[in-house]
N, C-alpha and C positions, 0 to 999 in steps of 0.2 A: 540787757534790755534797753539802754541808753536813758535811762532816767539819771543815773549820777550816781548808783548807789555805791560804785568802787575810790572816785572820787572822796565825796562824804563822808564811807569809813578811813582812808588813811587819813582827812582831818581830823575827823572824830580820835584818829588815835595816836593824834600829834597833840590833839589838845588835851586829853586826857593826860598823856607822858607827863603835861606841861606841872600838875598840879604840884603843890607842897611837898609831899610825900615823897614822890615820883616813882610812882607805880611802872609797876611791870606792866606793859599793854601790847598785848600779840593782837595779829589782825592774821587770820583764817579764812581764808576763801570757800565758798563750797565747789566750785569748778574742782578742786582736787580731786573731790570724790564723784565728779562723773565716770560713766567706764569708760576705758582704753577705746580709742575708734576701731581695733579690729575684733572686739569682741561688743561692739554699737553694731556693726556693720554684716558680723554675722547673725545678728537676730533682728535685723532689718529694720533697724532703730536711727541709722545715720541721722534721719531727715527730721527725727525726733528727741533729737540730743537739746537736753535742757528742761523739755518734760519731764514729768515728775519720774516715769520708768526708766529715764537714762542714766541714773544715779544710784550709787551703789548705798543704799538709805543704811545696809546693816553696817557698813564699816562707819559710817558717819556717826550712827549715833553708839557704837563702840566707841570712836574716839571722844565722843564730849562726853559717855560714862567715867571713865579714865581721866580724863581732866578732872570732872567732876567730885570723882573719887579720892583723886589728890596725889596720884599717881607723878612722882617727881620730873619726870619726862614722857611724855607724849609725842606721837609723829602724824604728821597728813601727809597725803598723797602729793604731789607737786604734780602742775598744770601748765604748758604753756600755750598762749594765745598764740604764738606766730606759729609752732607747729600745730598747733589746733585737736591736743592730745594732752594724754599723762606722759610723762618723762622721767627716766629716770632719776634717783633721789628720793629724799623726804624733807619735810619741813619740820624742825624738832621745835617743840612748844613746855619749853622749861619750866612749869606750875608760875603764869603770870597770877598778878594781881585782878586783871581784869582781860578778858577774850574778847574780842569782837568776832562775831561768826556771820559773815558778810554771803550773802547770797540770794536768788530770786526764788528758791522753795524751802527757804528756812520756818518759815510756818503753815507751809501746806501739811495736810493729815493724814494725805494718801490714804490707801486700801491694799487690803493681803490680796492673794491670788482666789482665795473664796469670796472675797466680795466683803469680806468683813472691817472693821477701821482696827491698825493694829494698838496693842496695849500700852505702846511709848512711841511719842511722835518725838520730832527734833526740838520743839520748845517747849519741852517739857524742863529743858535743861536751863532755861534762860531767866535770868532776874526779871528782864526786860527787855521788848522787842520793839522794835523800830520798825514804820513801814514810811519808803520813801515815794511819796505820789504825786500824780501832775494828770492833765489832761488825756488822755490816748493820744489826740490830735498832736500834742505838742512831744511826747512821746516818741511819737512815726517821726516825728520831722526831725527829732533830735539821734534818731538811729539814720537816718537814711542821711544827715549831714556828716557823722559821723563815719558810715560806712565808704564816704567819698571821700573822707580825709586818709583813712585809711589806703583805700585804693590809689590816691597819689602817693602813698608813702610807704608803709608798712607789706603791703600786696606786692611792693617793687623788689623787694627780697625774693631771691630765688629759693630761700629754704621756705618762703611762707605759705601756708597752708593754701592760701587764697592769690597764689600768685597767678592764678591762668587767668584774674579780674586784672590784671597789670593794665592792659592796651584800651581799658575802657575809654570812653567818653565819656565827660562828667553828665550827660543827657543820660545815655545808656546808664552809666553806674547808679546814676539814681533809679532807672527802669530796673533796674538788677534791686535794689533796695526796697523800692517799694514790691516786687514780687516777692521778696524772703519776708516782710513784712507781714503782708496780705498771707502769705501759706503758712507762716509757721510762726515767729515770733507773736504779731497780731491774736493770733489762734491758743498760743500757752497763756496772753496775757489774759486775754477772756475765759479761756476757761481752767486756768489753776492758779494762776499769781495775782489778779484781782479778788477772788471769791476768798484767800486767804487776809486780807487788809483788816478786815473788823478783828481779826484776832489780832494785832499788835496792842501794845499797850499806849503806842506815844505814834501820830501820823503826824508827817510833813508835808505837805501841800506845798509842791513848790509852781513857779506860773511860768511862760513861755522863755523868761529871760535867765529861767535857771534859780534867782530867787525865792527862798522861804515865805510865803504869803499865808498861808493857817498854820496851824498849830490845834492838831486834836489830841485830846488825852482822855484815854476810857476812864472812866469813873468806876473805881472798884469799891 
């Protein structure tokens, strides 16, 4: 969603490493557990990938049971951004000290197919949750810079998912950005990944420059 949350967590879990102890500290993506794009694309989900339906929620919260449970090795799915899919492999999660479980519907609560809210959400599992926040406004402008950095770079790969953005214009790439914006990103943030914030237990308020500016903490 270009707020920083992937950034963040590998600090978060370089500084963690850092401590006395020196803790086990895995960092877990939820992108692993989206589904494969040919099984997004046959139930006509493509253009909804990253809503909360395009995520395989039972294998996920399988695997943080299993953590949980104390299960001595655990595996995730593996994701990559340049193919824009799951990929062969797994990511093996050896019983750390401490998990970081990084992603933009880690505390949403979803609904079954009746309508009903199911009996174990994903932070159900968590000590504590983090929500990383900022403007929309600064948001958009941080995906749509973002999404041009890419397209001079990352899009120039002929294996990258997004290489047909290659020839943009940085005028057009941004018109290309602010339209995936406006249809779909924009669209998850309003309606599932901001209605979930009040449920974190610690928000980060960061402001245009990318800096920490609040600090809220629920009071339990």
């Amino acid at each position: 969603m270009a707020v920083g949350k992937s950034t963040f967590a590998r600090t978060l879990q370089a500084l963690l490493a850092r401590w006395p102890d020196h803790p086990s500290v895995a960092l877990v993506t939820t992108d692993g557990f989206l589904y494969p794009n040919a099984t997004l694309s046959a139930w006509g989900l493509m253009a909804r990938k990253g809503f909360p339906e395009s995520y395989d929620r039972r294998r996920m919260i399988q695997f943080l049971a299993d953590l949980k449970a104390g299960h001595p090795r655990v595996s995730a799915p593996l994701y990559s951004h340049q193919a824009y899919d799951i990929i062969p492999g797994e990511q093996e999660v050896n019983a750390p000290d401490i998990l970081i479980f990084e992603g933009l519907n880690v505390l949403q609560t979803g609904t079954l197919e009746s309508g009903r809210s199911p009996s174990i959400i994903v932070s159900d599992f968590f000590d504590i949750a983090l929500y990383l926040d900022a403007e929309e406004s600064h948001i958009q402008e941080w995906y749509v810079q973002r999404f041009i950095r890419l397209q001079q770079t990352v899009f120039q790969n002929a294996h990258s998912y997004f290489h047909h953005y290659r020839n943009l214009s940085p005028n057009q790439a941004r018109h290309v950005a602010l339209g995936i914006w406006r249809d779909i990103n924009g669209v998850n943030l309003a309606e599932n990944i901001l209605p979930s914030r009040e449920r974190a237990h610690l928000i980060l308020r960061k402001d245009a420059d990318h800096t920490i500016a609040q600090v809220w903490l629920r009071q339990i």
